[in-house]
C-alpha positions in Angstrom: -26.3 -20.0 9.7 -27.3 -17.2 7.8 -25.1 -16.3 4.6 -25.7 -12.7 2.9 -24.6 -11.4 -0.5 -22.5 -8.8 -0.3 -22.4 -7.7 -4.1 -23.0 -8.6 -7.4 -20.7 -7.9 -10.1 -20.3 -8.6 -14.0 -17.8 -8.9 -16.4 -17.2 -9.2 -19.7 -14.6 -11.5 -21.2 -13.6 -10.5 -24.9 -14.8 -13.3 -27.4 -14.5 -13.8 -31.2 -17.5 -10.9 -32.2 -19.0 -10.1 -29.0 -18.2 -10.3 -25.2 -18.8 -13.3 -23.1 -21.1 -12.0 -20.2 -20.5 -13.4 -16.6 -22.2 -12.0 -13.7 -20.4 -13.0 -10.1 -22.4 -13.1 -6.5 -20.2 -12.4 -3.6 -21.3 -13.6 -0.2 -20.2 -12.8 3.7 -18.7 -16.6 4.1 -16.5 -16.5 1.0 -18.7 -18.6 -1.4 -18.7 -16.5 -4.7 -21.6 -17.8 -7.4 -20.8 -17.5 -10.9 -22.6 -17.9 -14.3 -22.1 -17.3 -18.1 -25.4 -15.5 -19.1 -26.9 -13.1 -21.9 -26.1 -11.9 -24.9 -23.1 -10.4 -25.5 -24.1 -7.5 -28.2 -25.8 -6.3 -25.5 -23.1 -5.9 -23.4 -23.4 -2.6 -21.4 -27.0 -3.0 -21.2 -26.6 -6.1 -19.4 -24.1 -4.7 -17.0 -26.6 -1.9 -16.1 -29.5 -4.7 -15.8 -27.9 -6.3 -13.5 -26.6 -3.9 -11.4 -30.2 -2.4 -10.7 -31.5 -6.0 -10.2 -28.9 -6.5 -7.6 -30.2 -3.6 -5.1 -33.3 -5.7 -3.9 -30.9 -8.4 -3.0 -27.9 -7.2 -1.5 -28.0 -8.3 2.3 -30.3 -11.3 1.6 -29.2 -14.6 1.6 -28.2 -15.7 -1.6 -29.8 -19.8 -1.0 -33.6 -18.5 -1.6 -33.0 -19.4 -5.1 -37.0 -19.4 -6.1 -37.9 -16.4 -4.0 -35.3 -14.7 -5.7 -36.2 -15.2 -8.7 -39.8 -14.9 -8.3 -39.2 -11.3 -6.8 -37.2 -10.2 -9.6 -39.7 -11.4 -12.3 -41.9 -9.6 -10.6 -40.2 -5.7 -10.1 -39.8 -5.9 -13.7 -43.5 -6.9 -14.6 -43.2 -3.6 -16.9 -40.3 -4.8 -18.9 -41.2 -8.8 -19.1 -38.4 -10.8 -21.3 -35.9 -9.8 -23.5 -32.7 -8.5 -22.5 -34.2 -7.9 -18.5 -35.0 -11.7 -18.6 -31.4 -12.5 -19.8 -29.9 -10.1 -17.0 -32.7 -12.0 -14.1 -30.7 -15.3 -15.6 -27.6 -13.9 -14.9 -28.0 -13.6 -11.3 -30.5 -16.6 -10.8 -27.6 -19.3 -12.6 -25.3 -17.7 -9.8 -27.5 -18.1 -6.8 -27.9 -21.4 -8.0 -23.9 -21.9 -8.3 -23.6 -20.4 -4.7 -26.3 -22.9 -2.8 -24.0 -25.7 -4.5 -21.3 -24.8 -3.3 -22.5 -24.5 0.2 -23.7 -27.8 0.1 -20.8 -29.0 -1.5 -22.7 -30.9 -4.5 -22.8 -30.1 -8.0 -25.8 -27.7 -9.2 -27.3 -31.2 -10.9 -27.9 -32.5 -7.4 -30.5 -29.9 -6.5 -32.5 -31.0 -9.5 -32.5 -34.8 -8.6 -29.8 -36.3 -9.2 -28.2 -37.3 -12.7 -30.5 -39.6 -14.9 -27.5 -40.3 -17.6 -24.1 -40.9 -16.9 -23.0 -38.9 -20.2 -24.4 -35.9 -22.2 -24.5 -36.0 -25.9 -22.9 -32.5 -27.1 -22.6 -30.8 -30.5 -20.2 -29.0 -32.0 -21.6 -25.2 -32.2 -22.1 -23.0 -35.2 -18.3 -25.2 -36.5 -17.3 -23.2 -39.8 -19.4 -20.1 -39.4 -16.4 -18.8 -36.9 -13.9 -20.0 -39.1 -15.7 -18.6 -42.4 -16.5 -15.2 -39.9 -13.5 -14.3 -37.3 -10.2 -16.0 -39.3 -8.9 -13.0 -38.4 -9.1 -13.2 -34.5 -8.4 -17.2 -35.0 -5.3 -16.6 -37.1 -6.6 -19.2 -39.9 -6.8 -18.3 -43.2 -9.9 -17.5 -44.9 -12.4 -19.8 -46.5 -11.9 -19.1 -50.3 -13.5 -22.2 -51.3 -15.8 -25.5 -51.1 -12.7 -28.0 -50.8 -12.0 -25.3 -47.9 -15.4 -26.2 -46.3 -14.1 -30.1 -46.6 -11.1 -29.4 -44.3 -13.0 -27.7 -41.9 -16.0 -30.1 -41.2 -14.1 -33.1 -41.3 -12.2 -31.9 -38.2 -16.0 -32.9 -35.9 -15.1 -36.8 -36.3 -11.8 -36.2 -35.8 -12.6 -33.7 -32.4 -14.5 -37.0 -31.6 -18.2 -35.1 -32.1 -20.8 -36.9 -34.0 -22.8 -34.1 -34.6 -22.3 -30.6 -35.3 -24.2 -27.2 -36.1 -23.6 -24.8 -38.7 -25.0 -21.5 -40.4 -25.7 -20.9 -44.3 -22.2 -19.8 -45.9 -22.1 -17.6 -49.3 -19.3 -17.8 -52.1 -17.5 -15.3 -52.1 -13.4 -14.1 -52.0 -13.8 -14.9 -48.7 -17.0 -16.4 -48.0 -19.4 -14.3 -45.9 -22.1 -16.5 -43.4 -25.8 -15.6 -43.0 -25.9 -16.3 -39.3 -26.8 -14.5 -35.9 -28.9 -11.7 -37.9 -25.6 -10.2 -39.2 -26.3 -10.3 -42.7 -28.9 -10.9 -45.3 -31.7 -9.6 -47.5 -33.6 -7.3 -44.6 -36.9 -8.3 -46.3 -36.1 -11.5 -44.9 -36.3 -13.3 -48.7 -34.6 -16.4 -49.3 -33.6 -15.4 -52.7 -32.5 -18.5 -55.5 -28.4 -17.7 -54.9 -28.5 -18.2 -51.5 -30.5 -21.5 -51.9 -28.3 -22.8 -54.6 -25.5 -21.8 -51.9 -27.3 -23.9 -48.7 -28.1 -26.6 -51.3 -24.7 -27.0 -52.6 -23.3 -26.6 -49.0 -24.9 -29.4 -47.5 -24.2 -31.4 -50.7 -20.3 -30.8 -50.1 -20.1 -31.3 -46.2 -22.9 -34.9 -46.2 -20.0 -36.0 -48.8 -17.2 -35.2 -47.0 -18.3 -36.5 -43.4 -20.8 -39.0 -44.2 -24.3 -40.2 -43.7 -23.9 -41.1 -40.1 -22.6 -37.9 -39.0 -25.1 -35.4 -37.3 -25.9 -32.0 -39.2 -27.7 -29.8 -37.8 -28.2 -26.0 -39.6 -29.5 -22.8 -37.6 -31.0 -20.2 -40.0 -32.3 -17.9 -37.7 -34.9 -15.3 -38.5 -33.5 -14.6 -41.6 -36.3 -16.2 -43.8 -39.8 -15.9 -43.7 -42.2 -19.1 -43.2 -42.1 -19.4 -47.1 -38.6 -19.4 -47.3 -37.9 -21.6 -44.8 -40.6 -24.1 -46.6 -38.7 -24.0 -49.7 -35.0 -24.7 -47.6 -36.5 -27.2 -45.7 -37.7 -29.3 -48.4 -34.6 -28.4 -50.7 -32.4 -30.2 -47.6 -34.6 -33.6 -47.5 -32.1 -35.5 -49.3 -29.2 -34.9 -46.4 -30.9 -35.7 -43.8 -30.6 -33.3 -41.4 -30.6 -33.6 -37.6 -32.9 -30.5 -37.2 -33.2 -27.3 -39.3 -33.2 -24.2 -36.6 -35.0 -21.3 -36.8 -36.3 -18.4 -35.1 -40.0 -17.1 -35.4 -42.1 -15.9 -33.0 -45.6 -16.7 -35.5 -46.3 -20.3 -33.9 -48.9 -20.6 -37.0 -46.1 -19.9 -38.9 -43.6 -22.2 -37.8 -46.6 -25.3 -37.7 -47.1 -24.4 -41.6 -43.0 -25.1 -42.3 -43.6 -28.4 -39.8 -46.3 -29.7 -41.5 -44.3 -28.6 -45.1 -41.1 -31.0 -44.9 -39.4 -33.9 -43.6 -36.9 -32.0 -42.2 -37.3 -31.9 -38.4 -37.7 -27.9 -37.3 -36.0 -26.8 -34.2 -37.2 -23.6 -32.7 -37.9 -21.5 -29.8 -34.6 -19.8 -28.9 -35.8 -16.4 -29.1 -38.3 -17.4 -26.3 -38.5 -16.7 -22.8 -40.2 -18.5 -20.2 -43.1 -21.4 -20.3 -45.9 -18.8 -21.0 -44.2 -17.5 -24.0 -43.8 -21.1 -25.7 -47.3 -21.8 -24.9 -48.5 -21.5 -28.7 -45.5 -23.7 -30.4 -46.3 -26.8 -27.7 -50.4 -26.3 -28.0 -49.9 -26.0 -31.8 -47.2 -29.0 -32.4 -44.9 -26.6 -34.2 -41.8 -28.2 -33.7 -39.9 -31.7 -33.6 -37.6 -30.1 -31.4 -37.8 -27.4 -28.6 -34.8 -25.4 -28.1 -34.3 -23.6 -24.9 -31.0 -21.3 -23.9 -30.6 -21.1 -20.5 -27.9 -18.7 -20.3 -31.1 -16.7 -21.9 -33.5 -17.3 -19.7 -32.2 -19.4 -15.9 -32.7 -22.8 -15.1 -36.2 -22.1 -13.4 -38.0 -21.3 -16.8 -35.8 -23.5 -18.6 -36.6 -26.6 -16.4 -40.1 -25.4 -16.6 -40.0 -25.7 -20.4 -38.8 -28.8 -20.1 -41.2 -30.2 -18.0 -43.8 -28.6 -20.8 -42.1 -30.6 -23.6 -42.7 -34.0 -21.9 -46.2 -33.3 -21.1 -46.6 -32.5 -25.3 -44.0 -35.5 -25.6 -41.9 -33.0 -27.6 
């Protein structure tokens, strides 16, 4: 039987500094398809994305997941990646959510079937929220290093045996360097804010332990000197993976080849093409791929691109 889409909607649900971005596909048999997708900053922008994406596929059936996707890709050869690849994701993740649910199986199924009975999760950016939006948690602020204990020891006791985190400044509060939000705009990694990631990783490997999982994102707020000179000063705690964003693949393979602290990157990328250089280069121990950014076509193509590089 032939199933149409009758509309495509999005919404956004307030979070802690942005909105949440869903994106909904209605259908003529009552399946509705949702996803979580994009970046919330960009909030009206994705709205309007997605709204003119939706014209070339109103009346189709919604099951064509590939051929959707493919077209899309394609009316927006003029304006590849970035925020229109984030809005393409938006609908594909939903498409995919809808054939599911037609074939009553979980999305997991049209993949191949589970090949682990669990998934190993981390605890996301855990005290840059509570050092950033106290307010809209109704905690009180982070004044304070034996603060930082409190909060990180909560992972074990969540049950998590890793967890991620951003670079956090002294201060009355303390302010975080995460997401872009803050920083030296020359992108320096001056000696007070690596006497404050030094001492901040001294003070939470302490408090949870050597078997606990730390992982630290520093975004693009450093250049590829910077980063070499936090990498190495983080040896001794062992990180899980130091995160950052550069879109220089030389670059990043010049910080990898600097430390022993494994470098996780690729986040600001979209699509197989655009990883090309880090995989044919080696420039990371791990690749990091956000499909909420991108869909699960590229991401799972990405994927299949890390194996081959047996990244």
């Amino acid at each position: 039987m032939v199933m149409k889409i009758t509309s495509v909607e999005t919404f956004a649900v307030e979070g802690l500094n942005q909105p949440l971005m869903f994106c909904a596909i209605k259908t003529d048999q009552g399946i509705v398809g949702y996803s979580e997708f994009g970046e919330g900053r960009l909030a009206h922008g994705m709205k309007g994305l997605v709204r003119d994406l939706s014209n070339q596929l109103l009346g189709e059936d919604p099951r064509a997941v590939e051929a959707h996707y493919i077209q899309m890709v394609r009316s927006t050869r003029m304006a590849y990646g970035g925020a229109t690849w984030q809005a393409i994701a938006g609908i594909e993740l939903a498409l995919w959510d809808i054939k599911a649910k037609a074939l009553e199986i979980p999305v997991y199924e049209l993949l191949g079937g589970p090949t682990r009975s669990h998934q190993r999760v981390y605890w996301s950016h855990m005290l840059t929220y509570q050092v950033r939006s106290y307010k809209q948690l109704g905690t009180k602020p982070v004044r304070s290093y034996d603060d930082i204990r409190k909060i990180v020891a909560q992972a074990s006791e969540m049950g998590y045996d890793t967890f991620k985190t951003n670079i956090q400044l002294p201060g009355d509060p303390f302010i975080n360097l995460a997401q872009g939000r803050s920083g030296p705009h020359d992108q320096t990694l001056t000696s007070e804010i690596l006497k404050a990631a030094v001492k901040q990783m001294e003070v939470i490997r302490d408090e949870v332990g050597p078997d606990m999982g730390i992982c630290l994102d520093v975004n693009e707020h450093f250049k590829a000197d910077g980063h070499i000179r936090l990498a190495q000063a983080l040896e001794p705690f062992n990180l899980t993976w130091m995160e950052l964003d550069n879109l220089d693949a030389p670059s990043v393979r010049m910080v990898k080849d600097a430390t022993t602290t494994p470098i996780c990157t690729g986040e600001q990328r979209l699509g197989p093409t655009s990883y090309r250089d880090l995989f044919e280069l080696r420039a990371m121990d791990i690749c990091k791929v956000d499909v909420q950014w991108q869909g699960l076509i590229p991401a799972r193509r990405v994927a299949n691109m890390a194996e081959v590089y047996d990244i």
